[in-house]
C-alpha distance (Angstrom), angle and dihedral (degrees) to the residues before:
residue distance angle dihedral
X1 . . .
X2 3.98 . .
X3 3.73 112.8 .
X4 3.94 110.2 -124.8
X5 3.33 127.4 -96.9
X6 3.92 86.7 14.8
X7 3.41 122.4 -97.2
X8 4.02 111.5 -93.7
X9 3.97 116.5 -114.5
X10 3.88 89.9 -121.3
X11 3.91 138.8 28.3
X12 4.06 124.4 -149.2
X13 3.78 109.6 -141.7
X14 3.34 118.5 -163.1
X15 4.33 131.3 -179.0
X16 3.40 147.7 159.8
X17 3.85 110.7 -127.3
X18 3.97 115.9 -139.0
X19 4.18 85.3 -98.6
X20 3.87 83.1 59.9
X21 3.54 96.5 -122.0
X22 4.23 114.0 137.1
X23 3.39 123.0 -112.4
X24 3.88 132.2 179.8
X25 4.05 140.9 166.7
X26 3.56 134.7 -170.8
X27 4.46 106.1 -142.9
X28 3.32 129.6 -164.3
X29 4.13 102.5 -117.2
X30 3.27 82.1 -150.7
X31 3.19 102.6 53.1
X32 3.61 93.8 45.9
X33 3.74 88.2 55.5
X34 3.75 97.7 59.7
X35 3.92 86.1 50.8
X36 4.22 102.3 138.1
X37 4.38 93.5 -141.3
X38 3.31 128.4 -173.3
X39 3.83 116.9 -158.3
X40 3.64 112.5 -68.3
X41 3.36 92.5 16.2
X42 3.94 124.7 121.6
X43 3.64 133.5 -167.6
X44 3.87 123.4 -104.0
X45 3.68 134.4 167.8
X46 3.70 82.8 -100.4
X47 3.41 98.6 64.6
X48 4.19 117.7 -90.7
X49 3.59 122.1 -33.7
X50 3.96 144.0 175.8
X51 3.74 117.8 -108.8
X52 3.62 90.7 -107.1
X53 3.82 91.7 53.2
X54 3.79 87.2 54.5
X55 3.75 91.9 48.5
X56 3.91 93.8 53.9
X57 3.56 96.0 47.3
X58 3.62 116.7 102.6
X59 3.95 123.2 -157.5
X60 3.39 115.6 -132.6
């Protein structure tokens, strides 16, 4: 079953970290699909990552 309207070939996602500084990407749903997790794992533009991996890395 097709979702309706279709799904869009990218997402914008946009935040405010707890320092209050913005942040936003633009993924590839497709690429995001085709992520290979493990459990507890979630996808970044970095490739995937465990919460506490996401919590230690710093933005620059």
């Amino acid at each position: 079953m097709r979702p309706s309207p279709p799904l869009p070939r990218t997402l914008d996602v946009a935040y405010l970290d707890p320092s209050g500084e913005g942040r936003d990407y633009v993924v590839s749903l497709r690429t995001v699909a085709a992520a290979k997790l493990k459990p507890g794992q979630y996808w970044t533009e970095d490739g995937p990552r465990t919460a506490a991996q996401i919590d230690c890395h710093t933005v620059t």
